[in-house]
C-alpha positions in Angstrom: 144.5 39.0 51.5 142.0 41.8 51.2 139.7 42.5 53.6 136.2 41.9 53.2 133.4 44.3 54.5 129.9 43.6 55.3 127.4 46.5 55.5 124.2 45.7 56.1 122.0 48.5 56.5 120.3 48.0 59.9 116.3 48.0 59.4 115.1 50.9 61.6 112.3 50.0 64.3 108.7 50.6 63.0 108.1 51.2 66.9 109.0 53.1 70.2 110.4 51.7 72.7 111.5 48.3 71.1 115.2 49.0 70.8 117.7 50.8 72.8 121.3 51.6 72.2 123.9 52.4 74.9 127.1 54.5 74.7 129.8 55.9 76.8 132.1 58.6 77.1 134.3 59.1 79.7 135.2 62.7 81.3 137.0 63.6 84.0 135.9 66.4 87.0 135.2 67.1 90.2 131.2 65.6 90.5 132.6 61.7 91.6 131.5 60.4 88.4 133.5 59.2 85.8 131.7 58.3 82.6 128.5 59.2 81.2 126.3 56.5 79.7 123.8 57.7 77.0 120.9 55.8 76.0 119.1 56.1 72.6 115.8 54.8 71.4 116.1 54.1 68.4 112.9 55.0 67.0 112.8 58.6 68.1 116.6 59.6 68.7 115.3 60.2 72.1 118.3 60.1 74.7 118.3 59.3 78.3 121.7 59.9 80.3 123.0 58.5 83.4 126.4 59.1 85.1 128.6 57.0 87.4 131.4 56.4 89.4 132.5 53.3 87.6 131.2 50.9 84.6 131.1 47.9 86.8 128.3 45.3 86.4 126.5 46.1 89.6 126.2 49.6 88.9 125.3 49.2 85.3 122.7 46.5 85.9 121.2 49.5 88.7 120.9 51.9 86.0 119.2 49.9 83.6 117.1 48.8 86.0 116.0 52.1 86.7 115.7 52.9 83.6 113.5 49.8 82.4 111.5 50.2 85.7 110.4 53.8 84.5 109.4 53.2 81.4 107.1 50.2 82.1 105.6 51.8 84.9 105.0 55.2 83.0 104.3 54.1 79.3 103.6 50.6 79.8 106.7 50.0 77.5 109.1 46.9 77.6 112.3 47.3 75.4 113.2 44.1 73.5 117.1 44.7 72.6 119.5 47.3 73.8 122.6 47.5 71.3 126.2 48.2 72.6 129.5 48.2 71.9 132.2 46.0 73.6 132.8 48.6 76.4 131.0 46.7 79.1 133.3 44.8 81.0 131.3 42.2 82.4 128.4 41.9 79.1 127.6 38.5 80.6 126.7 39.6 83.6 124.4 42.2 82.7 123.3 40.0 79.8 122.0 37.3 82.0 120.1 40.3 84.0 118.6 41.5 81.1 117.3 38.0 79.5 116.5 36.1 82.6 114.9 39.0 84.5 113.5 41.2 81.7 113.5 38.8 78.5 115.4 41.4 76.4 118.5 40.4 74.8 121.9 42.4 74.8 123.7 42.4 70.9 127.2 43.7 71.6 128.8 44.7 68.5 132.1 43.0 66.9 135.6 44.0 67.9 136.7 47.4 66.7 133.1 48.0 64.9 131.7 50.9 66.5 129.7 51.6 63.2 127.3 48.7 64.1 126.1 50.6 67.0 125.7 53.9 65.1 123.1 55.5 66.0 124.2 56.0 69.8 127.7 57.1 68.5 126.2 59.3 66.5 123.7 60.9 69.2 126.9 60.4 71.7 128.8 62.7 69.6 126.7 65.6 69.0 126.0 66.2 72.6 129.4 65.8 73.4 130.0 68.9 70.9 126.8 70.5 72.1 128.1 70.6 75.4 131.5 71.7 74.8 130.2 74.8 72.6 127.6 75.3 75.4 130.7 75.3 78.2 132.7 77.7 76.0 129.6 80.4 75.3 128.5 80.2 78.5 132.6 80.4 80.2 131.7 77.4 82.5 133.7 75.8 84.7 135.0 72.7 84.0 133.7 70.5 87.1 130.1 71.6 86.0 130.3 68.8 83.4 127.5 67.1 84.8 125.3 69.6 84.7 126.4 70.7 81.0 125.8 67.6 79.5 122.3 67.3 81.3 121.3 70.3 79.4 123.1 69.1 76.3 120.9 65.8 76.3 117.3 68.3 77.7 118.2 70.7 74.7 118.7 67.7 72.3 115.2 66.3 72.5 113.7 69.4 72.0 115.5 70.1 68.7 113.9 69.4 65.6 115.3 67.1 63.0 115.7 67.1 59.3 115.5 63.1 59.8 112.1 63.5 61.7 110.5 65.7 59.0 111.5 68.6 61.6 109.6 66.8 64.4 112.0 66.7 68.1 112.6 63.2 69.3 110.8 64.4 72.3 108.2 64.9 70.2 108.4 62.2 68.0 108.3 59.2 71.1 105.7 60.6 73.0 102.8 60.8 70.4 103.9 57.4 69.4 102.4 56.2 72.9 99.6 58.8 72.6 98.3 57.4 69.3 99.0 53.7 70.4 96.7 55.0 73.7 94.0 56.7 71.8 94.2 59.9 73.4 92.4 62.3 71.3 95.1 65.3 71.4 97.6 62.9 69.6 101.0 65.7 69.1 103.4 65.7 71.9 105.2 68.8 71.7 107.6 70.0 74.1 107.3 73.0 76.0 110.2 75.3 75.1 108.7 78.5 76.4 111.3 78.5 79.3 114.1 77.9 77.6 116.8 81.1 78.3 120.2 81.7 77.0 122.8 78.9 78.7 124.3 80.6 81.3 123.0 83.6 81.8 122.9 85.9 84.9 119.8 85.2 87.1 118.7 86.3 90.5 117.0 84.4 92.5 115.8 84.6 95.9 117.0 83.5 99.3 114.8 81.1 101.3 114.4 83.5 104.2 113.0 86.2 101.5 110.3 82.8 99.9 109.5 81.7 103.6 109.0 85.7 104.5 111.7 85.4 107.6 113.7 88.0 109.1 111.5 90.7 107.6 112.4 93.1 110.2 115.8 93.3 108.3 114.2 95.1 105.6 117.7 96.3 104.1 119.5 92.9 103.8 119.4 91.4 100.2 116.6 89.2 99.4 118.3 87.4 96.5 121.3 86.1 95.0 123.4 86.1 92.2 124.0 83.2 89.4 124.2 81.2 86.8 121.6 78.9 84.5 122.9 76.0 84.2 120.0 73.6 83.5 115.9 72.5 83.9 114.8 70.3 86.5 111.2 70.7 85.1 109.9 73.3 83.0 108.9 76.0 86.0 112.5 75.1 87.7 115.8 75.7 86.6 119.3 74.6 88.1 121.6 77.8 88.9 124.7 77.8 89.7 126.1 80.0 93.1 129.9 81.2 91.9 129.9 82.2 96.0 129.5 78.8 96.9 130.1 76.8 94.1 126.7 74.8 94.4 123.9 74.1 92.2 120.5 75.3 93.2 116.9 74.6 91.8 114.8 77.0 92.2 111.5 78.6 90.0 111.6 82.1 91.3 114.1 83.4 88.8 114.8 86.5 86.8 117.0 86.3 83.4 119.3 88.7 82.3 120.3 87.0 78.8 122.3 89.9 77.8 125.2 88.9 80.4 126.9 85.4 81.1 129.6 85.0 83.4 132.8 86.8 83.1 134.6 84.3 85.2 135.8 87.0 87.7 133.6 86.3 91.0 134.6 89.7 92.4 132.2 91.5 90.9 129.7 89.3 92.5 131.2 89.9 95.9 130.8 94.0 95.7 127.0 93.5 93.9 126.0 91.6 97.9 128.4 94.1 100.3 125.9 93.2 102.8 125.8 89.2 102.6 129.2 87.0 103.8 129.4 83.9 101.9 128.6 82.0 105.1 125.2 83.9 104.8 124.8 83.3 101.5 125.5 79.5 102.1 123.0 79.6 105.1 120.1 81.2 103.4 119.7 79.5 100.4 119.0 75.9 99.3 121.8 74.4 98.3 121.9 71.0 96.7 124.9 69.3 95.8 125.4 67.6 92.4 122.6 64.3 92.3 123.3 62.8 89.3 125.8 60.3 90.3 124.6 56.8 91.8 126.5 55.6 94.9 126.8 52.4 94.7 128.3 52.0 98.2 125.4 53.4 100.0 122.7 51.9 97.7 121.4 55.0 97.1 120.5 57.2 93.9 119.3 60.2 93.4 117.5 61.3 89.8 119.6 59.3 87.3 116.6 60.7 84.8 
């Protein structure tokens, strides 16, 4: 018996915001968190991503939360349908939260048709290349991950594409709610004036050199070596220490896009003779790793 296939072409939304589209992908590292989950409007192509420890109900149900939360209280936008595939393990659970607390409704895909949920694999797999030719230009470690794919998802919607008529999907879900306000400066382009070569050397300085401490000790080193790793906002960029393995955001940053790292952190060691690592550690603003919601402690910590 031959198999029949149905392919009906699935109408795309004449709005923002109505549907969204979720997909996974799971990577292993260092961070705590063990799959990435990549939202796509459908509209636009515009991605948010969230990663987590697990794909549990509770801690999916968190994140869409969140996410729902933030765009009703910033855009005044309520979702009607988010599309998956059948890699939620409890779907009825976070069904139920999503049409008895929100009034959207979950449409899972069939069994072993990934196709009907497209347009996230699609998005899903160009930042998972993105941020694997991004690792390898830049000589990355691998436990960075996290913060790879961040700036895989920040770079993708501020790309232009062919689909859009060359518009970003940044740009293109932004004027939508700009026109359906009536604000009078309608385009919503992205700022990419402070976009640098992935992974390039910066130097940044200390927080004793910002908060003017110690400034009797005129010949210790007021900055630090590292690496750009990705934007928190558009005047603050997340570098990675080599020293002390942590990420850093920061805005007072100068580029060198000529030189990336070399993978050797020697040469770092000899360029601050003067600063131990314990120094280093102690004098600048570390912050560990925040993407990953906790689900034991309640907490999260900028899943946008």
């Amino acid at each position: 018996m031959k198999r029949q296939v149905h392919r009906q072409r699935r109408v795309p939304p004449e709005k923002a915001g109505i549907r969204l589209a979720i997909d996974f992908h799971d990577i292993s590292g260092d961070s705590g968190c063990t799959s990435a989950m990549l939202v796509t409007e459908s509209y636009s192509g515009y991605i948010w991503d969230y990663y987590l420890p697990d794909r549990t109900a509770p801690t999916l149900i968190y994140a869409l939360e969140h996410l729902l939360r933030t765009l009703e209280r910033q855009l005044q936008c309520r979702p009607e349908v988010i599309e998956c595939d059948n890699e939620i393990p409890d779907s009825r659970q976070v069904s139920d939260f999503l049409s008895i607390k929100n009034g959207m409704r979950l449409e899972p895909s069939a069994p072993y048709a990934q196709s009907q949920n497209g347009g996230a694999e699609r998005s899903g797999g160009v930042i998972k290349e993105k941020a694997r030719a991004m690792r390898i230009g830049a000589k990355l470690p691998s436990f960075l991950w996290v913060e790879i794919w961040r700036a895989a998802v920040y770079l993708y919607n501020r790309t232009p594409k062919y689909i859009y008529n060359w518009k970003t999907p940044y740009e293109r879900f932004y004027t939508y709610f700009a026109i359906r306000d009536g604000v009078v400066v309608t385009e919503r382009k992205p700022d990419q004036t402070h976009l640098r070569v992935y992974g390039c050397k910066t130097f940044a300085m200390t927080t004793d050199a910002l908060k003017k401490k110690n400034r009797r000790q005129r010949l210790n080193p007021r900055g630090w070596i590292g690496y750009l790793v990705g934007y928190s906002l558009t005047n603050i960029y997340r570098v990675w220490n080599p020293l002390t393995n942590k990420v850093i955001s920061t805005k007072d940053v100068i580029f060198n896009e000529k030189e990336t790292f070399s993978g050797d952190v020697q040469h770092l060691k000899d360029d601050l003779k003067e600063l131990s690592k314990e120094e280093l550690k102690s004098s600048t603003h570390v912050t560990d790793s925040p993407w990953c919601y906790d689900w034991s402690r309640n907490s999260a910590v900028r899943l946008l």
